[in-house]
N, C-alpha and C positions, 0 to 999 in steps of 0.2 A: 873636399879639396879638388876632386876632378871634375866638377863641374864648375868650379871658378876657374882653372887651369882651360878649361873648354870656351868657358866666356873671354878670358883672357886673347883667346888664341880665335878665337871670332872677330873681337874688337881690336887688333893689329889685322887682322884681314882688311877688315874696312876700313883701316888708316891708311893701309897702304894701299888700296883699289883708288882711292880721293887722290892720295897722290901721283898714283900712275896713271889716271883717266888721262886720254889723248884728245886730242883738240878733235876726232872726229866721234868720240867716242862721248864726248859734250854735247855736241852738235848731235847727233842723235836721239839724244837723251830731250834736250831742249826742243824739239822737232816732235818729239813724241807729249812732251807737255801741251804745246801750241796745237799743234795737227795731227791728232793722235789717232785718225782716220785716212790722213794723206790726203784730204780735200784739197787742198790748193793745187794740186796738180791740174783739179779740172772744177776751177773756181770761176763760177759765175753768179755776179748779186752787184747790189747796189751799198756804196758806204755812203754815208753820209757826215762830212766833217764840218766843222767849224774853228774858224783858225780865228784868234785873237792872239791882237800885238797890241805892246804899249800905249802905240800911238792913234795908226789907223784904224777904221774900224773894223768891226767883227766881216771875215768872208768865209759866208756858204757855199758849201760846194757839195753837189752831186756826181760821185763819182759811179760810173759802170762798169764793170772789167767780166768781159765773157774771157776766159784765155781759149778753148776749145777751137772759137770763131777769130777769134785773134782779135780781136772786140776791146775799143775802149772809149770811152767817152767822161770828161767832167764840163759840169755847169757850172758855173761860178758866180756867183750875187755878190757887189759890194757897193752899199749905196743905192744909186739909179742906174749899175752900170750890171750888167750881165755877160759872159760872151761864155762862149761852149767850142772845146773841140770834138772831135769826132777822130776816131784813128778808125778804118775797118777796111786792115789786113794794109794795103800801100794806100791804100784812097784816104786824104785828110780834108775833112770837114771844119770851115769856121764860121762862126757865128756872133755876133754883136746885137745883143737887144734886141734879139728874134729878126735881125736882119742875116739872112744866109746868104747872102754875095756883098759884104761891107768894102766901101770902093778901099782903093790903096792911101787915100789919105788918110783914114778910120784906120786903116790896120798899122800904117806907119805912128803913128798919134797913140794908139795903146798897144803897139807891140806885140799884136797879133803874125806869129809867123808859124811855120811849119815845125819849124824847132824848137820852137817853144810848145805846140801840139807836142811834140815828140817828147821832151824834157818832162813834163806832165807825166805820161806815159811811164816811163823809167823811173820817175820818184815816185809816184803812188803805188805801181807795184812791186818796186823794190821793200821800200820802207813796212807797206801793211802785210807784203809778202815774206818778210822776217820771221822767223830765223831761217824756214824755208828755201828762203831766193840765195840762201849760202852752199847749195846743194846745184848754183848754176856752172854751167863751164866758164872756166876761165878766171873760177871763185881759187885762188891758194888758201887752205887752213894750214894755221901753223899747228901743229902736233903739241906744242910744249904748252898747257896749260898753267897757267898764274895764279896765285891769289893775291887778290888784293882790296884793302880799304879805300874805296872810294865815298867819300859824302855824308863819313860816320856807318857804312856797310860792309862786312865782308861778301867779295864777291868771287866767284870761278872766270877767270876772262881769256879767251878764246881774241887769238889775231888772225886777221885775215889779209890779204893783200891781194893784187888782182896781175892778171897779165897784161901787157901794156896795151892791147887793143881794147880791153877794156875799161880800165881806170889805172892812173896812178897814187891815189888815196891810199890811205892804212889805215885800218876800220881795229876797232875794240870791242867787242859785243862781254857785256856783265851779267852772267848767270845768277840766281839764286843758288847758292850751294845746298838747297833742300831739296826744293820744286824744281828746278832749272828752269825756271821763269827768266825768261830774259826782262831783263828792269833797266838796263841802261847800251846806251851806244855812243861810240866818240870816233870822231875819226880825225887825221889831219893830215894835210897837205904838205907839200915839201918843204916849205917855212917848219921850224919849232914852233913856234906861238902860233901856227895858224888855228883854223878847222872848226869843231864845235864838239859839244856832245848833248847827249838828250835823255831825261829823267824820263821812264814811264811810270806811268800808274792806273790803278786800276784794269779790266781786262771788260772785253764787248765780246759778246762770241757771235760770229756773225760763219753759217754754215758748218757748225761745229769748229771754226776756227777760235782758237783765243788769240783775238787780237792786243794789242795796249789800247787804251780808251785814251787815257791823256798823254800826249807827247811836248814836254816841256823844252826848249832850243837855247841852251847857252852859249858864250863864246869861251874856247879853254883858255887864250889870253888872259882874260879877267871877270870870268863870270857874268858878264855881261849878258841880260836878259834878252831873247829875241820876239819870244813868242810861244802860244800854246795853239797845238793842234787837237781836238776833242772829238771824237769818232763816237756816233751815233748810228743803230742798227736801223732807226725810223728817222725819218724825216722829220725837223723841227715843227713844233702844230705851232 
């Protein structure tokens, strides 16, 4: 009787740690799943993605990210068209089809601009820098963890919101309630129906990180299909 009375009083502990866990106390958890070295602090390597949509064709991209150096670079193939930025530290580099000075009609024609260099930038290491890049200034966690059924899953979901100099979005990050694997992310915009959200699957471990491999792009409006991002440690042969 006392050592049920002992299990008893174990398994109410852990019912109740689940549901006291705080949204920084997820984040953690989930951070130590992913980076459980703390490499991305001082992440440098090459991913390698391939983004397939519906329609247009498959585009490769080599991406670089030294953070150390402040270092970034992607190459991008699609078709016969190639161009590359270059970020290293304030100096931006652009390129079209191994031309490195493409005149302004070329950049105005494919929309080659500095902001776009920089846009690049902030999505590739935000997104492959997940769940980690939730640990930036200016990140708000919300404390009050959720559960919730999304997609036929139970999941642990953690909100975050940002300060206004940096975004106005509402982001949803879905844990695995075992692994703390992050498996899903949604965010939307001031609209109700705006924004998107995105299925991972599978994991790439790339410097001891576990990244997501496949990154699937809905719209929450209506399901609507976008596209898949597919992250490779090598280079396609």
């Amino acid at each position: 009787m006392k050592k049920i009375t002992t299990l008893l009083l174990l398994f109410t502990a852990f019912i109740s740690f689940s549901q006291e866990l705080t949204g920084d106390e997820l984040l953690a958890k989930s951070i130590n799943f992913h980076d459980p070295n703390n490499n991305w602090a001082t992440f440098k390597g090459d991913l390698f993605v391939i983004m397939e949509t519906p329609k247009g064709a498959p585009r490769e991209s080599k991406i670089t990210i030294d953070l150390p150096k402040e270092y970034f670079s992607v190459t991008a193939k699609r078709d016969t068209i190639t161009t590359e930025y270059i970020l290293d530290k304030e100096v931006i580099t652009i390129s079209f089809n191994d031309d490195k000075n493409p005149s302004e009609t070329t950049k105005k024609k494919y929309g080659l601009t500095e902001e776009r260099a920089s846009l690049y930038k902030n999505y590739y290491t935000y997104l492959y820098g997940l769940p980690m890049k939730l640990k930036d200034e200016g990140t708000i966690i919300h404390q009050k963890v959720e559960k919730k059924n999304f997609k036929g899953k139970d999941y642990l979901v953690l909100k975050a919101t940002y300060n206004k100099e940096v975004g106005k979005d509402t982001w949803y990050f879905y844990f695995n309630p075992e692994t703390y694997a992050m498996e899903v992310y949604q965010f939307f915009k001031e609209a109700k129906d705006s924004g998107e959200y995105i299925l991972l699957s599978g994991l790439e471990t790339i410097n001891d990180i576990k990244m997501p491999k496949n990154r699937a792009w809905y719209y929450n409006k209506n399901d609507g299909y976008l596209g898949t991002d597919i992250l490779k440690s090598i280079a396609k042969e």
